[in-house]
N, C-alpha and C positions, 0 to 999 in steps of 0.2 A: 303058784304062779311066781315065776321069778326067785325061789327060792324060800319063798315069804309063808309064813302059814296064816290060814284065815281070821286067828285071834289079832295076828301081828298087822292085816288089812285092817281091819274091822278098827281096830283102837287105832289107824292113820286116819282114816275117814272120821272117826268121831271127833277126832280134835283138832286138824286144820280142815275139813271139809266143813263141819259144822262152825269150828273158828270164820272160816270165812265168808260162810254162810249170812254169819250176824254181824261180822261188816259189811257187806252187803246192803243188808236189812239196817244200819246205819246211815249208809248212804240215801238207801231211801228213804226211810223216816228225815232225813233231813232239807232233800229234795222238796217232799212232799210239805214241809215245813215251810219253806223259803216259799213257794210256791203258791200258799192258801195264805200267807202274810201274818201268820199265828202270834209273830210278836214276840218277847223275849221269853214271854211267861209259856206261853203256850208250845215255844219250842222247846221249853225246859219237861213240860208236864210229857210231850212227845219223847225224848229222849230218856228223863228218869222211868217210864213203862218199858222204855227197852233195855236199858241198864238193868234194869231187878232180874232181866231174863238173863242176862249176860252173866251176872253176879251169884245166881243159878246156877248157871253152867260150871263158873269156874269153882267154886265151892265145892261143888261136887267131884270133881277131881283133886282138890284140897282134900278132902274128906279121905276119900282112894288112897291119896297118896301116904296121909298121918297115918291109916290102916295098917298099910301093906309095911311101915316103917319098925310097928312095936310085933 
C-alpha cells in the first residue's frame, strides 16, 4: 500500500499508534484522578503504574535498537 511494505506499516503502528495510545491512557489516568480527588499521593501512585508501562515500552525498543547496532 502506497509503496510501504508491511514490516515498514507494522513498526509505524507499533510506535506512534501505540506512542499515542499511552498518551491517551495519560490523559485519562489523569482525568480520572482530578476527578475522584486522589490527592497528590494518589495521583502519583496513578501515574507511577502507568509510567512502569511506558518505561516498558520504551526500553524495549532501546533494547532493539543496542541489538541491531553491534
Amino acid at each position: 500500500m502506497f509503496g510501504f511494505t508491511e514490516e515498514q506499516i507494522t513498526a509505524f503502528g507499533m510506535t506512534f499508534g501505540v506512542g499515542g495510545l499511552m498518551l491517551y491512557m495519560l490523559f485519562i489516568i489523569a482525568q480520572l484522578a482530578w476527578e475522584s480527588k486522589a490527592g497528590k499521593f494518589g495521583f502519583f501512585v496513578m501515574m507511577l503504574g502507568l509510567a512502569f508501562g511506558m518505561v516498558g515500552f520504551v526500553a524495549k525498543y532501546m533494547i532493539q535498537w543496542i541489538m541491531n547496532i553491534k
